[in-house]
Backbone as numpy.savetxt, mean C-alpha at the origin, in Angstrom:
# Nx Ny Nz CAx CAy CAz Cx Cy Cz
-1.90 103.52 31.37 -2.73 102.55 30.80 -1.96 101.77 29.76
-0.99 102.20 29.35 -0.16 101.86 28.30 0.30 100.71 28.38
1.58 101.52 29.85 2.04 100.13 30.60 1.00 99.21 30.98
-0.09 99.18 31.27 -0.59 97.86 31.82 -1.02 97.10 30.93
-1.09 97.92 29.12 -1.90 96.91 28.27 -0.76 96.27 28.20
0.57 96.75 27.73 1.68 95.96 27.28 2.24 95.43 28.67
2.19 95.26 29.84 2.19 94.49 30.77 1.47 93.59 30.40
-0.16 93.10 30.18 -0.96 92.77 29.90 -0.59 91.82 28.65
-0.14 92.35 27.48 -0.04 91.23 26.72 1.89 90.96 27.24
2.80 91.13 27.36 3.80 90.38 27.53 2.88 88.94 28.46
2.55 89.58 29.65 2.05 88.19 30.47 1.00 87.43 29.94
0.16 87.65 28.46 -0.35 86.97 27.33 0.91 85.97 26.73
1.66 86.88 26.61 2.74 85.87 25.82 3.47 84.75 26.50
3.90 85.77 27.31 4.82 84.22 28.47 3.45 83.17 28.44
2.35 83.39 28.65 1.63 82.42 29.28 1.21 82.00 27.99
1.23 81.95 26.51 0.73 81.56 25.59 1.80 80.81 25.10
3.28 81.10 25.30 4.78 80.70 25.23 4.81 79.18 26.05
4.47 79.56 27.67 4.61 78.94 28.44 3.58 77.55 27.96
2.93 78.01 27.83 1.65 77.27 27.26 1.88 76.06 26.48
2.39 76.66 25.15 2.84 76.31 23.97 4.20 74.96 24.29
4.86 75.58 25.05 6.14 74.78 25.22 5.44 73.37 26.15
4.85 73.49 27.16 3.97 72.38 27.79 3.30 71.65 26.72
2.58 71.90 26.01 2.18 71.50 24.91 2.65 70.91 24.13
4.21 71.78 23.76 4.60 70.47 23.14 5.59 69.47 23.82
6.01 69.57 24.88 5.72 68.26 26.30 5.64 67.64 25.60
4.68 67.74 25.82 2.93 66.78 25.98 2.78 66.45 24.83
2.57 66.93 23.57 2.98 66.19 22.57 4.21 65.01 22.49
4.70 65.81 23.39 6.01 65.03 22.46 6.34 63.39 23.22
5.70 63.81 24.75 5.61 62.48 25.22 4.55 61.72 25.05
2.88 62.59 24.29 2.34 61.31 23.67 2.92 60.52 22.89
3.62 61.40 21.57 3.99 60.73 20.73 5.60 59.71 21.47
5.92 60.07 21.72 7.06 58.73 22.46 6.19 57.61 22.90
4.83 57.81 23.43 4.09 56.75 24.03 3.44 56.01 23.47
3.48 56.63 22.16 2.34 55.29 20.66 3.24 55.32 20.03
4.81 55.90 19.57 5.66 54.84 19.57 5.72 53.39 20.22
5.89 54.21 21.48 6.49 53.25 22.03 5.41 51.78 22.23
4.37 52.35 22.46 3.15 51.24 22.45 3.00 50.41 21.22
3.38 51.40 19.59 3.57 50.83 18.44 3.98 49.35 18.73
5.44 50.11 18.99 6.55 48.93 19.13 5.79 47.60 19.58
5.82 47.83 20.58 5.51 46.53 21.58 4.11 45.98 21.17
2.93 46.45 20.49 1.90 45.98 19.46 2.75 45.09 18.49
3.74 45.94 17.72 4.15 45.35 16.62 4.80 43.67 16.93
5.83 44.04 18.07 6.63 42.77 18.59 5.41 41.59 19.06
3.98 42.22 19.45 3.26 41.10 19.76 2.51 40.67 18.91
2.32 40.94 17.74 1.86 41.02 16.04 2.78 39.90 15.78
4.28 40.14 16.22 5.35 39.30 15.23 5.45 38.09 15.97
5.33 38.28 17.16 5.18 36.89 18.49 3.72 36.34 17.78
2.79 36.66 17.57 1.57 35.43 17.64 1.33 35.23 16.18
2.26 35.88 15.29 2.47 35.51 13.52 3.65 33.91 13.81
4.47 34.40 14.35 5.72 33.46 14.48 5.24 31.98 15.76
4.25 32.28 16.76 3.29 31.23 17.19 2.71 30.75 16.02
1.76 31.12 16.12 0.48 30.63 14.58 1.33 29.83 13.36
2.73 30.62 12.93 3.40 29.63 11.75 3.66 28.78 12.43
4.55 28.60 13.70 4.87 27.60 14.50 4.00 26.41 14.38
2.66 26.83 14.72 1.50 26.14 15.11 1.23 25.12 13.77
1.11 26.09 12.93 1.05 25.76 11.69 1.64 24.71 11.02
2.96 24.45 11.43 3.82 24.04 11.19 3.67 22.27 11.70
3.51 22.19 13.02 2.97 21.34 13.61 1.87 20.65 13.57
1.15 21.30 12.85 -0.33 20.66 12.10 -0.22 19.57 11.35
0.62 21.02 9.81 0.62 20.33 8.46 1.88 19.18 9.10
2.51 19.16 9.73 2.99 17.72 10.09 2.85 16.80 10.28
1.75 17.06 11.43 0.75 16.02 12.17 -0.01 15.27 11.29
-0.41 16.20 10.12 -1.54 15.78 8.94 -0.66 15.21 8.45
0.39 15.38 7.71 1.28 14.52 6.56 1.61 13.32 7.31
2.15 12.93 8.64 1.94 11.79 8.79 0.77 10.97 9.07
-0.18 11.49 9.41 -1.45 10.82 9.34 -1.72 10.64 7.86
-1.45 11.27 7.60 -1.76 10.95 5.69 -0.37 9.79 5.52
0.28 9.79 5.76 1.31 8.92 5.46 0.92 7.34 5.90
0.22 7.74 7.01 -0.28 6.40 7.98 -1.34 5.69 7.16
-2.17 6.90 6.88 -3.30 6.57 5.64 -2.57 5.68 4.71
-1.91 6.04 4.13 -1.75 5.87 2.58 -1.08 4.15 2.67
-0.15 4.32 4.06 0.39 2.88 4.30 -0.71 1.34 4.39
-1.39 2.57 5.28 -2.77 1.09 5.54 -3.41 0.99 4.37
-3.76 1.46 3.11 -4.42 1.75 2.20 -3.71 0.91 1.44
-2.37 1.18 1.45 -1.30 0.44 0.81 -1.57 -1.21 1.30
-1.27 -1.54 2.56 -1.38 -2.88 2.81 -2.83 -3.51 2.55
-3.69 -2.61 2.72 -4.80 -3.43 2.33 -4.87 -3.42 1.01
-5.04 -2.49 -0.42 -4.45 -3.08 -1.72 -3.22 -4.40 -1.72
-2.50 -4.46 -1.24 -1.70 -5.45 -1.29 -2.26 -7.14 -1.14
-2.92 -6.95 0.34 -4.02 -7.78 0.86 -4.51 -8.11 0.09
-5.56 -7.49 -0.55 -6.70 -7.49 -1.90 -5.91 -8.35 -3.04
-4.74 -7.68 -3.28 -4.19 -8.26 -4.76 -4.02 -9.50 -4.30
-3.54 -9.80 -3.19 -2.68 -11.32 -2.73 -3.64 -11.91 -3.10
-5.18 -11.83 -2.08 -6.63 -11.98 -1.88 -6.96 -12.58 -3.45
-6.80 -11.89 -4.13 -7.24 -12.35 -5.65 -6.43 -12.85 -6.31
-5.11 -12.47 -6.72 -3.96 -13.91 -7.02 -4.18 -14.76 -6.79
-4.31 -15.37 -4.79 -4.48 -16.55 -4.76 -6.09 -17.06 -5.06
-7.07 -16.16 -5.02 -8.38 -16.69 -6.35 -8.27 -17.14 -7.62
-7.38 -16.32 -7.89 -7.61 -16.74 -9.44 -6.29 -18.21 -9.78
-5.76 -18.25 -8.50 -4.52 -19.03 -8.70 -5.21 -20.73 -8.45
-6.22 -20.48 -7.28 -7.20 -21.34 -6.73 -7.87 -21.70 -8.10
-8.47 -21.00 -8.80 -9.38 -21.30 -9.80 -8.30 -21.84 -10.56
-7.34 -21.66 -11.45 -6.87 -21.93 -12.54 -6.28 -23.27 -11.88
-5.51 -23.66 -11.14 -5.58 -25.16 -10.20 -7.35 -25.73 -10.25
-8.04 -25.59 -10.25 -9.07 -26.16 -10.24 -9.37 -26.47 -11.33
-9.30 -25.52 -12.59 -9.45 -25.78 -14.01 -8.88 -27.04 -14.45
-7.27 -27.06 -13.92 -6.30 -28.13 -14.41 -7.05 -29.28 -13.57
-7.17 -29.23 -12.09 -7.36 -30.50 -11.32 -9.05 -30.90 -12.82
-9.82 -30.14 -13.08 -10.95 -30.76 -13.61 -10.52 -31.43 -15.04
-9.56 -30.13 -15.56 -8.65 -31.33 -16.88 -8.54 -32.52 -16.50
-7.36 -32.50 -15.77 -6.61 -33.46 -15.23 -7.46 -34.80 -14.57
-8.81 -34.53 -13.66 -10.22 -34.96 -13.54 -10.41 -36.48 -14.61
-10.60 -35.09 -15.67 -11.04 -35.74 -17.14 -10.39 -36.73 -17.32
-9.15 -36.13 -17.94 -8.13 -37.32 -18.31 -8.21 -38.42 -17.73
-7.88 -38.12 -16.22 -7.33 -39.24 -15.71 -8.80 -40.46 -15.80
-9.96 -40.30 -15.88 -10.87 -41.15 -16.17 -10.68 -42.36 -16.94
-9.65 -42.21 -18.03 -9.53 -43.69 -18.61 -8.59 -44.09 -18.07
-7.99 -43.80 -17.22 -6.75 -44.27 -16.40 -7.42 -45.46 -15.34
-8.44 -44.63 -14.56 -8.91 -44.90 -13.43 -9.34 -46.45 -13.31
-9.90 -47.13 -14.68 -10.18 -48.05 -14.98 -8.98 -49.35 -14.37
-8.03 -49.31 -15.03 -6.83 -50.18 -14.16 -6.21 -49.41 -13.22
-6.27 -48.35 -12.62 -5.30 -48.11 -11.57 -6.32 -47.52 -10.48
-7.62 -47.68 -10.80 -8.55 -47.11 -9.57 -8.68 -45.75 -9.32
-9.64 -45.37 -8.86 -10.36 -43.72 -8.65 -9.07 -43.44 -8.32
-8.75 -43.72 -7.25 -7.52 -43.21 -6.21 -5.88 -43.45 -6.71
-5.97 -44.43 -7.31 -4.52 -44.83 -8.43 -3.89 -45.60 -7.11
-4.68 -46.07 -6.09 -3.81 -47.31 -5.33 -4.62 -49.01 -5.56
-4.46 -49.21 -6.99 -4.37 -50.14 -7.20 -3.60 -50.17 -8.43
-2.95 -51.75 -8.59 -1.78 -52.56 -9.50 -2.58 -52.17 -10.71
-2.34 -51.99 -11.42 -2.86 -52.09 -13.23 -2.96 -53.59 -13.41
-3.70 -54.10 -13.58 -3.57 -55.44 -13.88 -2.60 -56.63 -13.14
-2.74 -55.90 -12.28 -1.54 -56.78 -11.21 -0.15 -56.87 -10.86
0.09 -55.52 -12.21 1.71 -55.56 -12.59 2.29 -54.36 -12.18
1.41 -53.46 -12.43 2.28 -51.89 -12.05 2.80 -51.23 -10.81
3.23 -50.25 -10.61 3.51 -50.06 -9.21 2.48 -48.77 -9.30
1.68 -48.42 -7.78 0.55 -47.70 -7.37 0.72 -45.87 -8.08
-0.10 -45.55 -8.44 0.19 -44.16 -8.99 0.32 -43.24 -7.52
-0.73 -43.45 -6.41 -0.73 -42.57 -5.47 0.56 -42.29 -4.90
0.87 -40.85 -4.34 2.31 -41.14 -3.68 3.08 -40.76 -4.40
3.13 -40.27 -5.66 4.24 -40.06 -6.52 3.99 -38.33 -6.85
4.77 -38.10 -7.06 5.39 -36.41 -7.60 4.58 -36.09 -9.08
4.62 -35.16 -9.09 4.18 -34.80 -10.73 5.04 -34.61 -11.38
6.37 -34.59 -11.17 7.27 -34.68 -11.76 7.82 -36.20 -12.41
7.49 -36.80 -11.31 8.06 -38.21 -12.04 6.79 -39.10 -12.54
5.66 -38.60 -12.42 4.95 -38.93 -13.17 4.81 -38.36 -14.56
5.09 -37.32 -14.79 5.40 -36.76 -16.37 5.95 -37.13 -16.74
7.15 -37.51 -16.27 8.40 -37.91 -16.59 8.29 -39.72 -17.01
7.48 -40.25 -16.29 7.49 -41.68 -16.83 5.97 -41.69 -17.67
4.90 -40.68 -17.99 3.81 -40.71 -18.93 4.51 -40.48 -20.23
5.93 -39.15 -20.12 6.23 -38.90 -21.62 7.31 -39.60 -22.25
8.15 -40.91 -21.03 8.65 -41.48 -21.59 7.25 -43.05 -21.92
6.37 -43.40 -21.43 5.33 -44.45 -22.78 5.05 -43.56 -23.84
4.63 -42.57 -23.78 4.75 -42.10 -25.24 5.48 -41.95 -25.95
6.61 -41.29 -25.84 7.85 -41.66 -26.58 8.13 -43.01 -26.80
7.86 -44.08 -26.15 7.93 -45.56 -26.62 9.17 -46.09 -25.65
9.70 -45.11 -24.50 11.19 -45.46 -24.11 10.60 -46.11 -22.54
9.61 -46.72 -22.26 9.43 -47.43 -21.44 8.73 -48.17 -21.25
8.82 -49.35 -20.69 8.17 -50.75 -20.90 8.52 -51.49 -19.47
7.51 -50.79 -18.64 7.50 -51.77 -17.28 6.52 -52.80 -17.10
7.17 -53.93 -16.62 5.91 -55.21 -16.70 5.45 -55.41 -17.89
6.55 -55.30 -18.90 5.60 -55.64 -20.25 4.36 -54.87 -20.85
3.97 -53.92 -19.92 2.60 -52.77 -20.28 3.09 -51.61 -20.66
4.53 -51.31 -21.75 4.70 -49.90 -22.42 3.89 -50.22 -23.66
3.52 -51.42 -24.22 2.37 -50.70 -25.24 1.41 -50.71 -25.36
0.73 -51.33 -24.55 -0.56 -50.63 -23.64 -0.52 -49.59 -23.08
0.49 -48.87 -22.47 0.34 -47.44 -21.94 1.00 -46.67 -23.06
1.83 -47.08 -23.87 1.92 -45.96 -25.65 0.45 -45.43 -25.77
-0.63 -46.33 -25.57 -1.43 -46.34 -26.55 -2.41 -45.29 -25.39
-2.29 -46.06 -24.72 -3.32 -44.65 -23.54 -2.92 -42.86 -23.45
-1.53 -43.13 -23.63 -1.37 -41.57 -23.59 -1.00 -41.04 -25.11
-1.24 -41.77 -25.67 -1.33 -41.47 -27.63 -1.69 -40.16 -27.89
-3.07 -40.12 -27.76 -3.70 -38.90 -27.74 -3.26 -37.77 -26.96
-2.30 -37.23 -25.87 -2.05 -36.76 -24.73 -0.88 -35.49 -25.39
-1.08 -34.22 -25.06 -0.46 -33.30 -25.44 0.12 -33.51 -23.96
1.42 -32.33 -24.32 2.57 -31.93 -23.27 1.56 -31.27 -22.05
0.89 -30.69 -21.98 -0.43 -29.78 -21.40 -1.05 -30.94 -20.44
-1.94 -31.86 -21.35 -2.28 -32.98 -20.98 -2.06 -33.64 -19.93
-0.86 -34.25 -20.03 0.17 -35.28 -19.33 0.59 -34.14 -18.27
0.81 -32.86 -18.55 1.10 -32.15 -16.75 -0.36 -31.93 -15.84
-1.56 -31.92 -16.89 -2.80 -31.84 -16.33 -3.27 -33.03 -15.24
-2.79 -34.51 -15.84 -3.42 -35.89 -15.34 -2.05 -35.76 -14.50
-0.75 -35.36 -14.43 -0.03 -35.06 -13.94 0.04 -34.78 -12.59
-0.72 -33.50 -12.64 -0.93 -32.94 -11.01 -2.18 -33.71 -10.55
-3.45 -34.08 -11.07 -4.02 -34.46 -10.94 -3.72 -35.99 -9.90
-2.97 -36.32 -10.14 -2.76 -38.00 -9.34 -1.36 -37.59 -8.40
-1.35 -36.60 -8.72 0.32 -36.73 -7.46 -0.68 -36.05 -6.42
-1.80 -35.57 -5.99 -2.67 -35.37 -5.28 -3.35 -36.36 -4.66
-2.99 -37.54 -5.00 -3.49 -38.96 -4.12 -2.83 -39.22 -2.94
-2.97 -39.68 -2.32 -2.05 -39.65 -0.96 -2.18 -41.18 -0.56
C-alpha cells in the first residue's frame, strides 16, 4: 500500500510539474501576445497621433491663409473707404474754394461776364481758357501795380485791392474752370 501511495503521489507530482510547466507555456506565450499586441496598439496610437498632427497641421494652414485672404480684402476695402472719403472731403474742400472763389469772382463778372468770355470793356483779353496759374500770376501782378494792359492796371489795382494771397488762388481756380 505504501508503494502505491508514493506511486500515487510521484504521478501527483509529474502531473502537477507537468502541469505547472504548460502553464507557464501558456503564460508565457500570453504574455508575448499583449506584448506583442501592446506594440502594435502603441505603433497605431503613434500612426493616428502623427495623422491627426498632420491633419492638424493642414487646417491651421488652411485657416491662416484664409485669414490672410480675410485680412487682405478687409485691407483693400479700408483702403477703398479711405480713398472713398479723401476724395469726399477733397470734393468738398474744392467746393468750399469753387463757392469762395463763386463769391469773389462776382465783382469781376460785371465786365468780364458770368462765364469771363467777354472783353472788359472792350479791351481785355477773355478770362475763360486760362490756367490758374497764369491767372494768379497776372491778378498778383495788378496788385502789385506791375501790370497795365490796355491801360486798365488801375482799374484792376483797385479790384483786387482788397484780395489776400488765398483770395486771388480762390477766384483763381474759380475761372480757369471756364471753358
Amino acid at each position: 500500500m505504501r508503494y502505491r501511495i508514493l506511486l500515487s503521489l510521484t504521478a501527483a507530482t509529474l502531473l502537477i510539474t507537468a502541469c505547472s510547466e504548460e502553464t507557464q507555456k501558456s503564460a508565457a506565450e500570453a504574455t508575448a501576445k499583449t506584448t506583442e499586441a501592446a506594440k502594435a496598439a502603441t505603433a497605431d496610437v503613434k500612426k493616428a497621433a502623427s495623422e491627426l498632427a498632420e491633419a492638424t497641421k493642414t487646417k491651421a494652414k488652411a485657416l491662416a491663409e484664409e485669414a490672410e485672404e480675410k485680412a487682405e480684402e478687409v485691407k483693400e476695402k479700408l483702403e477703398k473707404k479711405a480713398e472713398e472719403t479723401a476724395e469726399t472731403a477733397k470734393k468738398a474742400v474744392t467746393e468750399e474754394e469753387k463757392d469762395e472763389g463763386e463769391v469773389l469772382y462776382a465783382k469781376c463778372a460785371g465786365c468780364h461776364g458770368k462765364d469771363g468770355k467777354t472783353k472788359a470793356l472792350g479791351k481785355s483779353e477773355l478770362l475763360a481758357g486760362q490756367s490758374k496759374e497764369a491767372l494768379e500770376e497776372k491778378l498778383t501782378a495788378y496788385l502789385t501795380g506791375k501790370r497795365n494792359v490796355a491801360g486798365m492796371g488801375t482799374l484792376m489795382k483797385g479790384q483786387v485791392a482788397g484780395m489776400s494771397e488765398e483770395d486771388i488762388e480762390d477766384v483763381a481756380e474759380y475761372i480757369s474752370e471756364f471753358k
